[in-house]
N, C-alpha and C positions, 0 to 999 in steps of 0.2 A: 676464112671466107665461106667454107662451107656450113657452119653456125652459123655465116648471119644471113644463108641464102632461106636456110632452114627458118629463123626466125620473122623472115619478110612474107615467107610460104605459108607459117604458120598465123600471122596475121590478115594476108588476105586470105584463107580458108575461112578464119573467124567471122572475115567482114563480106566474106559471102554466103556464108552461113546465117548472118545476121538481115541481111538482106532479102533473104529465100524467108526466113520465120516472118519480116515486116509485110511482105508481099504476099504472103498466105492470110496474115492477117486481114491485111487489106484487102483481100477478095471475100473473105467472110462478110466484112462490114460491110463493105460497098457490094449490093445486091443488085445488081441490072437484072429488069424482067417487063415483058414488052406488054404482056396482060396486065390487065388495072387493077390494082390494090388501093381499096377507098379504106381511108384514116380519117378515122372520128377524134379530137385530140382530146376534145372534150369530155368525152367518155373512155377515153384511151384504150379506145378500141381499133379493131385493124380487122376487115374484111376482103378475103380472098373469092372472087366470085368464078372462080376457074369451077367446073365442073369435077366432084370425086367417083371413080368407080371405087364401089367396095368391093367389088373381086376380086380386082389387083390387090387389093390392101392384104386379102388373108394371106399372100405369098410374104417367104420373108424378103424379098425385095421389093414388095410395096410396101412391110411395113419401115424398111429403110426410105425410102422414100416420102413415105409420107412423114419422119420426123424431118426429114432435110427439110424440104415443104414449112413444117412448123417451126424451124429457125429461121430461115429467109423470112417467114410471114412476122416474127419478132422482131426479127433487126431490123425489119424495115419500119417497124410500129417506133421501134425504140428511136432511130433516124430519125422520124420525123418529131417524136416530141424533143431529142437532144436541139433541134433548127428552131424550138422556140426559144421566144425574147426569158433571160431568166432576172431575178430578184434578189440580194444580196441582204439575210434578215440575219442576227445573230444567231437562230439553229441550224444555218447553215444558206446554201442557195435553190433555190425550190423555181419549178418552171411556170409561168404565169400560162394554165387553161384559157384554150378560147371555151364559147359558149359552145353545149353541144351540137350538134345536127341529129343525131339518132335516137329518137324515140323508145325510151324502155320501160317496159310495161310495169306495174305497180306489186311492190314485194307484198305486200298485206292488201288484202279487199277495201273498197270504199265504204267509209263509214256510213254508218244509217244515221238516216234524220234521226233527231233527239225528240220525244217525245216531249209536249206541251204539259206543264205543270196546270194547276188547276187553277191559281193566279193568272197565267198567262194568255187560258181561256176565258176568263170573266173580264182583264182587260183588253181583250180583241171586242168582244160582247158586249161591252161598256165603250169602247173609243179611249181609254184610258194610255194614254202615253208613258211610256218610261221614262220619266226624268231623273238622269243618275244625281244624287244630293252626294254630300260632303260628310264625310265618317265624322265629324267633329262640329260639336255646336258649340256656343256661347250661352252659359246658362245665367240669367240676372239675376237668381237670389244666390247663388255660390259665388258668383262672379269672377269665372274660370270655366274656361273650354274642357268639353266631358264628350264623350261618344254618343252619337245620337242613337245605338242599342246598345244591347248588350250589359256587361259588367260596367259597373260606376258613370251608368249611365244615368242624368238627371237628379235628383233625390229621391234616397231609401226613406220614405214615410216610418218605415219601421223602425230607422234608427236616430229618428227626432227625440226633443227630448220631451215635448208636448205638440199637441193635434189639438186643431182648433175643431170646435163640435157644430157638424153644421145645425143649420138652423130648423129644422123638419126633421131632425134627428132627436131618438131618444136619451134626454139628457144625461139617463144613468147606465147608459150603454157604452162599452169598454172601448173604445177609439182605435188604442191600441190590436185591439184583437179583431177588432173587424177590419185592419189594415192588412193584419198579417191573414186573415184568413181570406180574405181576396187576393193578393198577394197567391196564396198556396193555389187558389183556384184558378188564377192565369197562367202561373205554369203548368196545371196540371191540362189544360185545357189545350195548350199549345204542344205539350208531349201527345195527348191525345191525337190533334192532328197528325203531327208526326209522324206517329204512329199508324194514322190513316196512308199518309203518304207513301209509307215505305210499302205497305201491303197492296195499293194503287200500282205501283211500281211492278211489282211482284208479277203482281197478274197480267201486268205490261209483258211482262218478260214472256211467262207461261202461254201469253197468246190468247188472253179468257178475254172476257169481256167485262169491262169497268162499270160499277153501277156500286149505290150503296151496298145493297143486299149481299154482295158477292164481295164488298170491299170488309163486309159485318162478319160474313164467314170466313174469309181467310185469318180475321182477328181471333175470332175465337178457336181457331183452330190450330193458328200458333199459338195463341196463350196455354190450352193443353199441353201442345209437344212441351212448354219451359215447364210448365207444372209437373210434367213427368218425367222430367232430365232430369233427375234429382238421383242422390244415391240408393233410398229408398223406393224409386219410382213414385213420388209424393205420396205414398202412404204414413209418412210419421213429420210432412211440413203443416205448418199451421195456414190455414185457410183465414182469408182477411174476412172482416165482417162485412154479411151479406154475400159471399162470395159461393158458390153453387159447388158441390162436391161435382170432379171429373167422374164422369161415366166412359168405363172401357169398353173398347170396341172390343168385338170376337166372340167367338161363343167358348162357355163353361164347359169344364170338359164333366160330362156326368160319372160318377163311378158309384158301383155299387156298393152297397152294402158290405161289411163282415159279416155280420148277423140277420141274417132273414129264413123264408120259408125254407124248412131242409127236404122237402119233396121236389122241390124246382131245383137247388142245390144238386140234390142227388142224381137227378134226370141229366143236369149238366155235367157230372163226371162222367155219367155212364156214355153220351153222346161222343166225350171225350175221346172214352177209352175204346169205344170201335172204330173212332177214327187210326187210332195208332194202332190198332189192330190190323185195319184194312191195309195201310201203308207198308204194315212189316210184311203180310202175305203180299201182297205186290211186290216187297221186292225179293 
């Protein structure tokens, strides 16, 4: 008898042991507090609008305090999104946000307007509408859809196998080469602008003021700096025909002579040597 009083005693200890740990737990979770705690779910935020002294805080029992404070303000954030409706997805079950209420302000500044390209300005000036067209045309003498730019766009004249010779054209003039040399002159024409473009840009950037003159100078001014990026510093690059030799900026350092008048020569050591004279009796 006395073992199985012992084992009835040691059972309800257990189960009132178990009971005390449930009920501690359960005052944890369940957080009664008569001041207003607003829950944003949406942002899964939780605001305490109780007034803080940080006086009390520097002691160590305000800063116990104020963590007790920051678990109650959790449980009760985590309470209210556990009371939403949840979703059942094969990564698991995730809790369906409502829409925020809480306004928060923007991680990165608001972008600036985009500057107006120089098309964009001639079709405002024009009344000129953008009408978006179709990447891909129909062409009637290939008779097959080809890109309306770009690569294997339309027919390469150049790689026909005969040119027809117009008519006010000179008969014994090479078809061929005047195809490929207009040809070389529309791209080069088109990288020019480009080329315009990016330096327009530029000066967008820098904050100058856009006009040709200033759009002329920045070109020729990058085209130096690449001329002299060189390992050389373009002293031993070949220069394209017609192309203008770079002029350095800075001034030449002058240096004298080895060999010149030995009376002025002379007069400069001698200036020399009381200077170091003077120095040493000074010190």
């Amino acid at each position: 008898q006395p073992e199985e009083e012992k084992v009835v005693m040691d059972v309800e200890q257990l189960l009132r042991e178990s009971k005390d740990r449930a009920d501690a737990l359960r005052a944890k979770v369940e957080v009664e507090r008569d001041e207003e705690f607003l829950v944003d779910e949406g942002n899964m935020l939780g605001h305490d609008v109780r007034p803080i002294d940080l006086r009390l805080m520097r002691s160590e029992k305000g800063k116990e305090d104020a963590k007790s404070i920051a678990r109650e303000n959790t449980q009760l954030l985590f309470n209210a999104l556990w009371s939403l409706p949840r979703e059942s997805l094969p990564e698991g079950k995730f809790a369906i946000l409502p829409q925020p209420t809480t306004p928060i302000p923007r991680e990165k500044h608001v972008p600036k307007e985009k500057s107006r390209t120089r098309w964009e300005k001639f079709a405002e000036l024009k009344g000129i509408e953008n009408k978006k067209k179709g990447r891909m045309v129909f062409n009637e003498e290939l008779q097959k859809w080809v890109p309306r730019w770009g690569y294997n766009s339309g027919v390469d004249e150049t790689k026909l196998p005969w040119i027809e010779v117009p008519d006010n054209a000179d008969p014994y003039e090479d078809q061929f080469e005047r195809v490929a040399n207009a040809k070389k002159a529309k791209v080069q024409k088109n990288e020019e602008q480009r080329m315009r473009n990016v330096a327009a840009a530029r000066l967008l950037a820098k904050g100058r003021r856009v006009n040709p003159q200033s759009i002329k100078k920045e070109l020729k001014a990058n085209i130096a700096i690449g001329r002299s990026s060189t390992a050389s510093a373009g002293v031993f690059d070949k220069d394209l025909p017609g192309e203008k030799k770079i002029k350095k900026a800075g001034k030449r350092a002058h240096r004298k002579p080895v060999i010149g008048n030995i009376n002025k020569e002379k007069s400069q050591q001698i200036k020399l040597l009381d200077r170091l004279t003077k120095k040493q009796q000074r010190s």
